[in-house]
Every structure is written in C-alpha cells, then in structure tokens.
C-alpha positions in Angstrom: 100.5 85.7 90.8 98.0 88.3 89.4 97.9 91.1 90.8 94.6 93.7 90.5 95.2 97.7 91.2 91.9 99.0 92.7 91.6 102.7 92.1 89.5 105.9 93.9 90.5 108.8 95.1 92.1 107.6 98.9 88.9 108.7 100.8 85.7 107.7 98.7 84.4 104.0 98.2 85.5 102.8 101.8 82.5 100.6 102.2 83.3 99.2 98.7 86.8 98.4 99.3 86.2 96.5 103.0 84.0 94.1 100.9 86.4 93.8 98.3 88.9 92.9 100.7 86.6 90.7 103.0 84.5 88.9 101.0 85.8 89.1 97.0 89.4 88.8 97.4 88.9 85.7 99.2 86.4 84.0 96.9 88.5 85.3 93.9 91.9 83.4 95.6 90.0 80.0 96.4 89.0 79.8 92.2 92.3 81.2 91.2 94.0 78.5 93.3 92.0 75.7 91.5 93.9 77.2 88.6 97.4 77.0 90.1 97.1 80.6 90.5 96.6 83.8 93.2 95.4 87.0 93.5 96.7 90.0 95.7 95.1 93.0 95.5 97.1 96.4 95.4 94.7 99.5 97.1 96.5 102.8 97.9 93.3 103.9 100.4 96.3 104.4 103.0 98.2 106.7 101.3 101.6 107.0 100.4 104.1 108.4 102.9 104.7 112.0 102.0 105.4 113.4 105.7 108.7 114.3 105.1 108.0 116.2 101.7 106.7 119.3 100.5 103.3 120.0 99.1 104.6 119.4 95.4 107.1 116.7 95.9 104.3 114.8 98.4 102.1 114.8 95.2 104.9 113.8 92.5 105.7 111.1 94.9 101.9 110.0 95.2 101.9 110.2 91.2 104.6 108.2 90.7 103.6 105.6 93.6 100.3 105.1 91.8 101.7 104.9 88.1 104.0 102.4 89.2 101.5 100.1 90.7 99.1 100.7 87.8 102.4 99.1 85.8 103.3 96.2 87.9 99.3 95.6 87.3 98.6 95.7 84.1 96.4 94.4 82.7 94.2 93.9 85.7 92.7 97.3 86.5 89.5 97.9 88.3 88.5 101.5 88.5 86.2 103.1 90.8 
C-alpha cells in the first residue's frame, strides 16, 4: 500500500482535488495493481474535528493531525 498526502490549505484547489480523486486516483490504482500494489490517497480538505476545542488547541490538534499523516506518507508527498 502507498499511500500519497495531498496538501493545500483546506479551502483552495477544490476543483483540483475532485479530479484527483475522480479521475487520477483511479487510473493511478489500475497500474499500481499490475504491480501487485495500491494507492490511497490521504486529503485533509474536510478538516480535522476541533469542535470541542479551543482556538489554540483546535490548531495544535490540526498541526499535529497533518504532521502525522505527512509521516505515515513519506515519501509520497504532493504539494499544492
């Protein structure tokens, strides 16, 4: 499993992402399955759950959500 970390701030690139989502991920899984592998793709657009959290903990835990994912990604980053 390889899994790619797309990254924008959670409100730009909307159109981008939808066709990342619709059209590349797919073609990107049918070659990496030829290869015994697949892809998932990890995009925060949705935000992290901060409701319950103040102003400053809502953005350590959105921090910390995103670092971790950028980790558990590595090497396959794709900036914005």
């Amino acid at each position: 499993m390889r899994k790619i970390f797309i990254s924008s701030t959670f409100r730009d690139m909307q159109t981008e992402r939808d066709v990342i989502h619709t059209t590349v991920v797919p073609n990107l899984r049918a070659v990496a399955r030829q290869y015994g592998e697949d892809v998932e793709v990890c995009d925060l657009r949705w935000g992290v759950n901060t409701g319950d959290l103040d102003s400053e903990e809502g953005s350590r835990k959105v921090l910390s959500v995103c670092l971790d994912e950028i980790d558990r990604c590595k090497p396959f980053i794709y900036p914005f």
